[in-house]
C-alpha positions as CSV (number, residue, x, y, z in Angstrom):
1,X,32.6,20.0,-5.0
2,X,35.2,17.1,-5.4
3,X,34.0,13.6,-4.4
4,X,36.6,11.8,-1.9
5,X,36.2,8.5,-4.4
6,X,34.3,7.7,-7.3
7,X,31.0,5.9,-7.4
8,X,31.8,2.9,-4.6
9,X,28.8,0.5,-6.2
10,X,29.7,-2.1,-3.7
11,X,28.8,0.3,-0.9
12,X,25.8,1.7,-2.9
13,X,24.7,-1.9,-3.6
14,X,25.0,-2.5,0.0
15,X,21.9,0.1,0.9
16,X,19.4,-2.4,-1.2
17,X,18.2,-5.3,0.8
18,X,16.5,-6.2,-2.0
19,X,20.2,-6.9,-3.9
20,X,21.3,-8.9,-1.2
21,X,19.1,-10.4,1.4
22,X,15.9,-10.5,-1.1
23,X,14.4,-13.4,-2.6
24,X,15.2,-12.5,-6.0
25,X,18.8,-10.9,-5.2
26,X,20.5,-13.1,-8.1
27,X,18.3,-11.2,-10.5
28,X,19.9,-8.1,-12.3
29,X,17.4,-6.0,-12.7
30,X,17.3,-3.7,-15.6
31,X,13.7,-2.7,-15.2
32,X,14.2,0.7,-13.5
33,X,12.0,2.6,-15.6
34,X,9.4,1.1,-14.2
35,X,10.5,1.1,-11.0
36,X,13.6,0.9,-8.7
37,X,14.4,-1.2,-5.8
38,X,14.3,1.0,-2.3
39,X,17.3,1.5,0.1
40,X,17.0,-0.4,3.7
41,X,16.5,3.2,4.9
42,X,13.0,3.8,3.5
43,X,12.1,0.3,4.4
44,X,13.0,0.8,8.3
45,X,11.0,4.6,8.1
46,X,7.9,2.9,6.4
47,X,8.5,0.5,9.6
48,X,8.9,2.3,12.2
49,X,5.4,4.6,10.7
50,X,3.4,1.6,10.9
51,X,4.5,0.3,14.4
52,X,4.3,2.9,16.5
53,X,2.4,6.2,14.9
54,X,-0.3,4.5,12.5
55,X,-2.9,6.6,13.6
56,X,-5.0,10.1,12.0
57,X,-2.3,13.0,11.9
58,X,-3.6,16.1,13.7
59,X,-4.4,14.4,16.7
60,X,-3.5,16.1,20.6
61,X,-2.1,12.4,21.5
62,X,1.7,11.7,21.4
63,X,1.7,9.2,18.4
64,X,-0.5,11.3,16.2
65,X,1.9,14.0,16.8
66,X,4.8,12.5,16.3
67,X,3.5,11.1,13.3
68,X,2.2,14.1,12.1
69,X,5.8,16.1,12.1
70,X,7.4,13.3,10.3
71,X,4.5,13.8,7.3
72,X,5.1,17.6,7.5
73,X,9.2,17.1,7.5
74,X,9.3,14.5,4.2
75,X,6.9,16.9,2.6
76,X,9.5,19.9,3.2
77,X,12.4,17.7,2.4
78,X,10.9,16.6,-1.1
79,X,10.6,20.1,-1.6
80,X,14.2,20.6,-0.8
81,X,15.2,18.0,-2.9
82,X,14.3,19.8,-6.1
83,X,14.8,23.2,-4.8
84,X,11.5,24.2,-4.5
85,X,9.9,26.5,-1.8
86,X,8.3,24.5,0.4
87,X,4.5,25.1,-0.7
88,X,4.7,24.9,-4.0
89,X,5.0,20.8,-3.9
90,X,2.0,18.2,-3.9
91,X,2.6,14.3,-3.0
92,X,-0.2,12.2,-4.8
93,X,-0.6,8.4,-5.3
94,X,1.0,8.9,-8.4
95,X,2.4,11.1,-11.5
96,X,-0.7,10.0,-13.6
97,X,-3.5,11.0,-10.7
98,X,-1.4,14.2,-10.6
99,X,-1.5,15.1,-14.0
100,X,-5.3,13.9,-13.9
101,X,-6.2,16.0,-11.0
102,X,-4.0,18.9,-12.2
103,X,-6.2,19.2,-15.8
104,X,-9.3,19.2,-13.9
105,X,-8.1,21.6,-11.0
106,X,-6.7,24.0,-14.4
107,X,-10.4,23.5,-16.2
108,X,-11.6,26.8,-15.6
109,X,-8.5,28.9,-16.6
110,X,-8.4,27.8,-19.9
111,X,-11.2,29.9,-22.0
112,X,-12.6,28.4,-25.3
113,X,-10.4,27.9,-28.4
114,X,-7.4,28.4,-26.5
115,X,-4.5,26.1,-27.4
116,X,-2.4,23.2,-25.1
117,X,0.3,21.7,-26.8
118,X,1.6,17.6,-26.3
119,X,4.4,16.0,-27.3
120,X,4.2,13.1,-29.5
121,X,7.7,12.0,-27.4
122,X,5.0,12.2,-24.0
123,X,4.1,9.2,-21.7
124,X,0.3,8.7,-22.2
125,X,0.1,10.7,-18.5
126,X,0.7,13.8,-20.0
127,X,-1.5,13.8,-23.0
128,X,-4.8,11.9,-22.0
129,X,-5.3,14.4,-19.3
130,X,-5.3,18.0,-21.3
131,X,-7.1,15.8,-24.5
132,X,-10.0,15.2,-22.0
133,X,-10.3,19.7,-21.3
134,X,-11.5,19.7,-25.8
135,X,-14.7,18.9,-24.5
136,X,-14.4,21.8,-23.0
137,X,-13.6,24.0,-25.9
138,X,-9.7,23.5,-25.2
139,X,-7.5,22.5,-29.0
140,X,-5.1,20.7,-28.2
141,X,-1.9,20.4,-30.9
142,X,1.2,17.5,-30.9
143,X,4.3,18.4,-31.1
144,X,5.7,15.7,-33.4
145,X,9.1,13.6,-33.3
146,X,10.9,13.0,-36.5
147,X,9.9,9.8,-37.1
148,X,13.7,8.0,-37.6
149,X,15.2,9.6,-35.0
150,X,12.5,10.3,-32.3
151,X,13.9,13.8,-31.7
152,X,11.8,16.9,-31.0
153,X,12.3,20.0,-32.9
154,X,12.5,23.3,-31.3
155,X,11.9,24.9,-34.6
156,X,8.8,23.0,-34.6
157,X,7.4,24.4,-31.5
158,X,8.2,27.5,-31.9
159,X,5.5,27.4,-35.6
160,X,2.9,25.3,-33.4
161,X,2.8,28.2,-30.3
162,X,0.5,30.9,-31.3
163,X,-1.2,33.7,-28.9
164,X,-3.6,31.2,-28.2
165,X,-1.6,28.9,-26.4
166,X,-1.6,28.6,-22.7
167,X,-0.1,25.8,-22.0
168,X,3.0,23.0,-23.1
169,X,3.4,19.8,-21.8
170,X,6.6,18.2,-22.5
171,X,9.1,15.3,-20.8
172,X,12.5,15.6,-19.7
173,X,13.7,12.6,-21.0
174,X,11.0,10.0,-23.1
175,X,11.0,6.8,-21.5
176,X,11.5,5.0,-24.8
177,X,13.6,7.5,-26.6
178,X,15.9,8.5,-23.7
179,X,16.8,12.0,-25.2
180,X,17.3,14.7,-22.9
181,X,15.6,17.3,-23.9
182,X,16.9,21.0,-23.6
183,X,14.1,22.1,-20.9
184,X,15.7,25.4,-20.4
185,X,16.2,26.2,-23.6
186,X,12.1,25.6,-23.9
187,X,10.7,27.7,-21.0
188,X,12.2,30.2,-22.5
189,X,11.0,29.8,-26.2
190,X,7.8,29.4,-24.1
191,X,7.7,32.1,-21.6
192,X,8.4,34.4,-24.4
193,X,5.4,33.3,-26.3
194,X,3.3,34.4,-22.6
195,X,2.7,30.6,-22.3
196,X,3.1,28.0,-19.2
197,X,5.6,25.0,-19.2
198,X,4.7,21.8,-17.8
199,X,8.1,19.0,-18.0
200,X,7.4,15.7,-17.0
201,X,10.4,14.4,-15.5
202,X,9.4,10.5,-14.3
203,X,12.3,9.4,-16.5
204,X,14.8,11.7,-15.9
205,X,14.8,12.1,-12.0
206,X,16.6,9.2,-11.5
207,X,19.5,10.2,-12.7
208,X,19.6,13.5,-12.1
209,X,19.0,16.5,-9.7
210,X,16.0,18.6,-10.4
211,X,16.2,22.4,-10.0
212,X,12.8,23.9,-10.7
213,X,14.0,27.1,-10.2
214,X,17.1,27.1,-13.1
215,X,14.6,25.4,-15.2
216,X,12.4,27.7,-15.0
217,X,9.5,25.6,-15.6
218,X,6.1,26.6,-14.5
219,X,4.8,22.7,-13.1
220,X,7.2,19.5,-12.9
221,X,6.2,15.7,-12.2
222,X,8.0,13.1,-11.2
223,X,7.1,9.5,-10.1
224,X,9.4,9.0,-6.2
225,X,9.1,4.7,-6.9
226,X,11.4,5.4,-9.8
227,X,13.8,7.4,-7.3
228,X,14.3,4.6,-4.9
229,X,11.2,5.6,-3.0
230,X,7.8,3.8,-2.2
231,X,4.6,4.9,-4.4
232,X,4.2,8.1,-5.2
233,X,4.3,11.1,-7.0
234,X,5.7,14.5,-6.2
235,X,4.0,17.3,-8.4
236,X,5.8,21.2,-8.4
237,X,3.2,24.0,-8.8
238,X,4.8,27.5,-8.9
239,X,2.9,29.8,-6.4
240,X,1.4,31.9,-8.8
241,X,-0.9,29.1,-10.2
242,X,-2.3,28.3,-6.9
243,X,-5.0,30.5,-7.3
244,X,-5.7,29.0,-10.6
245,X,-6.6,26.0,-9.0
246,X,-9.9,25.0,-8.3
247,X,-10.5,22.7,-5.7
248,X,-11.0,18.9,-6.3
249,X,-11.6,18.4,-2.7
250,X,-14.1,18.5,0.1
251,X,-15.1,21.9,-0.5
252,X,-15.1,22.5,3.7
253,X,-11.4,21.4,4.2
254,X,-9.4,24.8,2.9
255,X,-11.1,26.4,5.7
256,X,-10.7,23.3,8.2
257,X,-6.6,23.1,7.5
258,X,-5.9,27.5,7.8
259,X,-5.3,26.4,11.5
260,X,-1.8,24.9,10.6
261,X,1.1,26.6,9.5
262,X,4.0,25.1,9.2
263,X,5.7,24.3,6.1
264,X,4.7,21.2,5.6
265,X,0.9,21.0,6.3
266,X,-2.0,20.8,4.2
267,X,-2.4,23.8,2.1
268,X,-4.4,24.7,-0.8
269,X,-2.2,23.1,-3.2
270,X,-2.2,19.9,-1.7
271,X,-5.8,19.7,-0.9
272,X,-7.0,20.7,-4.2
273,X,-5.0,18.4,-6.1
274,X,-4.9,15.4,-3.6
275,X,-8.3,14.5,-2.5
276,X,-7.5,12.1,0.3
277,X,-4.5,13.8,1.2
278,X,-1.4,12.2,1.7
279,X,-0.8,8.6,2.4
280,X,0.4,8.4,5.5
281,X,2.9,5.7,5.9
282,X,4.3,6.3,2.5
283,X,5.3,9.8,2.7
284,X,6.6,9.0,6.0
285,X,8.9,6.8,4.5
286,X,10.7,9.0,2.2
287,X,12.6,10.3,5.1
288,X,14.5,7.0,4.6
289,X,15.1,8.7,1.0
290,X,16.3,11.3,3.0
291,X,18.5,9.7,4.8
292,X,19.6,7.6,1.6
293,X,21.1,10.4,0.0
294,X,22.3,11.7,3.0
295,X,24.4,8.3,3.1
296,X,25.5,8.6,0.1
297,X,26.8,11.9,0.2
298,X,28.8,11.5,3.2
299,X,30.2,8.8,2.3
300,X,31.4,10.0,-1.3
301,X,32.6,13.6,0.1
302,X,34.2,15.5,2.3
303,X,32.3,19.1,2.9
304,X,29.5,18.4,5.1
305,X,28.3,21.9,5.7
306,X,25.1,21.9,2.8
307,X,21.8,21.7,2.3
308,X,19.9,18.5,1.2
309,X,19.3,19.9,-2.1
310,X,22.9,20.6,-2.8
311,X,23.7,17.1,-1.6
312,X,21.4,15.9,-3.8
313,X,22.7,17.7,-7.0
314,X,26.4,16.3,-6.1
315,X,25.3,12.8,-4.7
316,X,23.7,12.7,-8.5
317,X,26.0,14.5,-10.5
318,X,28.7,11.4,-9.3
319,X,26.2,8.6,-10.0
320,X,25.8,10.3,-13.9
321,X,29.5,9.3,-14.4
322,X,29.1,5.9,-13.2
323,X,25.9,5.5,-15.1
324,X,27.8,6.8,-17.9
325,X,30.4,4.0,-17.6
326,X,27.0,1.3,-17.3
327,X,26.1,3.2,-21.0
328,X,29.4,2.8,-22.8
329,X,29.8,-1.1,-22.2
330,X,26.4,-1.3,-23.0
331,X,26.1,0.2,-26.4
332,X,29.5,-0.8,-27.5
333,X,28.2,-4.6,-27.4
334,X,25.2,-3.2,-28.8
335,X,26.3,-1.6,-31.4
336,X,27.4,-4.7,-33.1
337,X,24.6,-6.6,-33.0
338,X,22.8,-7.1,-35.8
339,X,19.2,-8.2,-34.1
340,X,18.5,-4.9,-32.0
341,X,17.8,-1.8,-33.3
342,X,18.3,0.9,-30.8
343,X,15.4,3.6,-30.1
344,X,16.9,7.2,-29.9
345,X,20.5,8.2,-30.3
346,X,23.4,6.2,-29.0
347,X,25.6,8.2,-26.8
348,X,26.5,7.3,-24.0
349,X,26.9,10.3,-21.9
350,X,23.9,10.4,-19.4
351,X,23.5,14.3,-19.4
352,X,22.5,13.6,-23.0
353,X,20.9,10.2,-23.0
354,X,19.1,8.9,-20.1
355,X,20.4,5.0,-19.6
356,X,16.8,3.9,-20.8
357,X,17.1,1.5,-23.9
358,X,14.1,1.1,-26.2
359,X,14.9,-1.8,-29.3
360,X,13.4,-3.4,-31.7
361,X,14.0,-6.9,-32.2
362,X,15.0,-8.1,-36.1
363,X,15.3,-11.4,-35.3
364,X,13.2,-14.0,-37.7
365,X,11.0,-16.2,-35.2
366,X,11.4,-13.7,-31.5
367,X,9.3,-11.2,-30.4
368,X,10.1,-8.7,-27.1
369,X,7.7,-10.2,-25.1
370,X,9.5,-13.9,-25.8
371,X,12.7,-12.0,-25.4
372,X,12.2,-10.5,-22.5
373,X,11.0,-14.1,-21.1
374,X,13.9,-15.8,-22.4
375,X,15.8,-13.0,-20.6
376,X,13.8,-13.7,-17.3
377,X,14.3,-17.4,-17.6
378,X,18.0,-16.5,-16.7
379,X,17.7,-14.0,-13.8
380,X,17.7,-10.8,-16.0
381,X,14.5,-8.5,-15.6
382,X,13.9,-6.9,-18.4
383,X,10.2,-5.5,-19.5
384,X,8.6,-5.2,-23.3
385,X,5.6,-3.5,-24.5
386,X,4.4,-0.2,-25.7
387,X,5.6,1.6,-21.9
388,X,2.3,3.9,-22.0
389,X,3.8,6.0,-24.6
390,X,1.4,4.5,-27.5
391,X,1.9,7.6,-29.8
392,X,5.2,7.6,-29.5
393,X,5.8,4.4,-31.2
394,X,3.0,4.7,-33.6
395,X,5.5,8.0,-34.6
396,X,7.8,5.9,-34.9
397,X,5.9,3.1,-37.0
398,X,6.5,0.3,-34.4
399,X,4.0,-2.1,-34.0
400,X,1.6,-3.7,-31.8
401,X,4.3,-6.3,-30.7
402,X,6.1,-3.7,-28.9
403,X,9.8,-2.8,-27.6
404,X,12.2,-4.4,-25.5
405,X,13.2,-2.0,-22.5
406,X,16.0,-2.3,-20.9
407,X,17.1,0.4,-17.8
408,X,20.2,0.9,-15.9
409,X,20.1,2.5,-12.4
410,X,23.2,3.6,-9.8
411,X,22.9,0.4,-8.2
412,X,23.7,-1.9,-11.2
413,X,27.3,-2.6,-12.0
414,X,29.4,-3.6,-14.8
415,X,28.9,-7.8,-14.1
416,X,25.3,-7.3,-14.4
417,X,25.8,-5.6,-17.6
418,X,28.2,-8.3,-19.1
419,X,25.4,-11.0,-17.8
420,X,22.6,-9.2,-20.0
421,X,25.2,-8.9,-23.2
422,X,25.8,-12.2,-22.8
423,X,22.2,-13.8,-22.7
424,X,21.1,-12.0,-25.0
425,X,24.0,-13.4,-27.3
426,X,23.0,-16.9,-26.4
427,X,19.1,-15.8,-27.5
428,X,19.9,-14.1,-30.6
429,X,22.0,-16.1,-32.5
């Protein structure tokens, strides 16, 4: 599908109030890892939810109605958007409570001495969780990372997986080594072993569509305020799990919810692994996500006979080539700089490295965290620390002081880039 232009960042820029009307719209923010900035679009559905249809969903009255079809509608679309069917998805409060309610909604299919395998490369989400089940009788193994490069071995897994292994949690992408990791290439080394795949795919999602379906992964996570939407997290479950699950709910509401049907009402997925259900306003507004792409897509491209899935995939495949062009300026400067050490490999092509930056400061007398102050003392957000991934960097032999992050999304542009190079010359010398 050719694109009518290339990636018009004034336009794209022009979706985030934040960027221009905000408070802080002089600051370029390159802390998108942790969370992006939200189109106007989200903002006016979160709106509109709270004005006029604030009220319990599954009433008879017109508000409760109404209000109840748009919760239904962004819960099908979110499907859509990573080309699932539309009952295998779950939205949660976030990845973490996901993963959490997922290990304890899995307890019982996992038998004693049976194996789950981590990756030292994980987010502390999805390895806390499945460490908890060895009370249980569960062993659970790590998949290490080479500690210079902070790469994961295929070769590696494939010694660790045994016929005792049921399960293998892995990310996409780490959110301090930025690696993209050959998922594909895993479910099968996994699915051949008679074993299920779990991806966790917070950091790569932004910059990138999801197909759980070419995948082939059995369960995939990914955190929607790191796609430009509010608060949440949207979980994949393949259908033949569901009846794994046990419930982690009121044990009366699977029978309460058979009444409704459509697509996307409560079902046993989402009540088991959601107690509280959805929240309301905030699933609501992901319709504005909806409508985000939507924008995007028509105004990047001609066809306009697809599904939102497919616009989606080419909506992202564009903004990889931009990103790409953010990378390249990025580690050119860096790689000539004597007081940063980058985490990960240095290319700059997003398919290959997500446009996350982990580095070690070698400077005499700064740390990250007074970097990334120095940094914020000039309108550049930046974040340091350890980003949840604790085992990661203790792979890696980095210390308690930590890492400076810095993450690009489709909404930065090439100035912002030169501003960060730039400070950062002035604070390093």
């Amino acid at each position: 599908m050719l694109a009518l232009k290339p990636w018009d960042i004034e336009f794209v820029r022009s979706q985030f109030p934040a960027l221009n009307k905000g408070k802080y719209s002089e600051t370029a923010f390159f802390e998108n890892a942790g969370g992006t900035y939200v189109p106007h679009q989200v903002i006016k559905k979160l709106d509109e939810y709270l004005v006029s249809t604030k009220v319990q969903p599954y009433g008879v009255y017109a508000s409760s109605h109404e209000g109840t079809q748009n919760i239904e509608l962004a819960t099908v679309k979110m499907a859509e958007m990573i080309n699932a069917d539309e009952d295998e998805v779950v939205i949660g409060h976030c990845t973490t409570m996901n993963l959490y309610m997922l290990a304890m909604s899995l307890r019982k299919m996992f038998k004693q001495g049976d194996d789950i395998i981590v990756s030292e490369q994980d987010h502390e989400s999805n390895i806390s969780p499945w460490l908890r089940l060895q009370e249980f009788g569960v062993t659970v193994k790590f998949w290490p990372i080479d500690p210079i490069t902070g790469r994961l071995s295929l070769e590696q897994l494939e010694c660790l997986l045994s016929a005792k292994t049921r399960l293998v949690c892995v990310t996409h992408s780490s959110n301090v080594v930025g690696d993209v990791n050959p998922i594909k290439k895993i479910a099968d080394v996994v699915h051949k072993n008679d074993s299920l795949l779990l991806v966790d795919g917070v950091s790569y999602a932004p910059h990138h569509a999801i197909d759980v379906k070419a995948l082939g992964v059995d369960i995939y996570v990914l955190s929607l305020y790191k796609l430009f939407g509010p608060h949440l997290g949207l979980m994949y479950v393949k259908r033949i799990l569901h009846d794994q699950l046990e419930n982690q709910y009121f044990s009366q509401l699977p029978a309460l919810y058979q009444q409704y049907q459509k697509p996307g009402s409560p079902n046993y997925l989402r009540i088991s692994l959601n107690p509280g259900l959805v929240n309301h306003e905030e699933v609501v507004s992901l319709l504005g996500l909806v409508e985000y792409f939507n924008a995007l897509y028509q105004h990047h491209f001609s066809a306009n006979k697809c599904c939102f899935f497919e616009k989606v995939k080419a909506v992202m495949a564009l903004s990889v080539r931009y990103e790409t062009t953010l990378s390249e300026c990025w580690l050119n400067w860096l790689a000539k700089q004597k007081n940063l050490t980058l985490i990960g490999n240095n290319d700059n092509d997003v398919n290959q490295r997500s446009p996350t930056f982990s580095l070690k400061i070698n400077h005499p007398s700064l740390l990250p965290k007074e970097v990334a102050k120095l940094l914020a003392d000039k309108n550049i957000a930046v974040q340091s620390g350890s980003f949840y991934a604790w085992r990661c960097l203790n792979a890696l032999k980095i210390g308690d002081d930590g890492l400076l992050r810095v993450s690009f999304a489709h909404f930065n542009n090439l100035d912002e880039v030169h501003r960060l190079c730039n400070a950062l010359d002035e604070i390093l010398i």
